[in-house]
Steps between C-alpha positions, in 0.01 A plus 500: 500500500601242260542106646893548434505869762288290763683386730568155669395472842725264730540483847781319722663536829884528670429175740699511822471270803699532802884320476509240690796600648298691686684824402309719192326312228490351179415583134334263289641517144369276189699388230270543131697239287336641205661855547827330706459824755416540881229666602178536772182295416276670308214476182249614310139576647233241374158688397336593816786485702598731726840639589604356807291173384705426243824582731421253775410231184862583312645433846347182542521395179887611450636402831240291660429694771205680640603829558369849733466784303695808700622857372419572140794557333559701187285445215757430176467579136717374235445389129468136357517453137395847383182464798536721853438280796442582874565292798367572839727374790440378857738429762372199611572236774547163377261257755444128436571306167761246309725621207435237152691561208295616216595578111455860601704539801745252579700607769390698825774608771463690777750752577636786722386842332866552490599152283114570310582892379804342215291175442223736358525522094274845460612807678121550571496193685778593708320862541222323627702269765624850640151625567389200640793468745463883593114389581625281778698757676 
């Protein structure tokens, strides 16, 4: 396998807490200024890292927030500039933490899965809110 057919290893997670309306819960989305889309908090796996390491550390580094690692979602594969890439999801329960602005993520809302789905820029994210909603029922 050449460097360019080895694939980059991420790891992220669809971040829910309950609403506090009491009713159903929320979906943390972040906003990537760089790529102006919507998407779940995720990132590439340092050296050593494991999986579900590197999820709870995108969490807290995208939204802030410590996080509990629940149902493994779907694993997704897609290609970036010519390389394949896989990212392992968790749903994941969003626990303590404060939201800062960064460069790389500017903007975190919480939403309704139902006002989250259309927010999502990449069908596979929206794939991926499905399974993780389907996990809580």
């Amino acid at each position: 396998m050449t460097p360019r057919d080895t694939p980059i290893l991420a790891a992220g997670c669809v971040l829910w807490r309950p609403s506090p309306s009491g009713r159903g819960i929320e979906i943390a989305l972040v906003h990537r200024p760089k790529y102006d889309d919507w998407s779940h908090p995720k990132g590439k796996l340092k050296r050593g890292e494991t999986a579900e390491e590197c999820a709870r550390r995108e969490v807290l580094e995208e939204t802030g927030r410590h996080c509990e690692l629940g149902a493994r979602l779907p694993t997704v594969h897609y290609t970036v500039a010519g390389r394949p890439k896989e990212v392992a999801y968790w749903s994941a329960r969003a626990l303590t933490g404060t939201f800062t602005p960064t460069r790389e993520i500017d903007t975190l809302l919480w939403l309704p899965p139902d006002r989250a789905r259309p927010r999502l820029t990449q069908p596979r994210d929206r794939e991926l809110l499905d399974a993780a909603v389907a996990t809580r029922h």
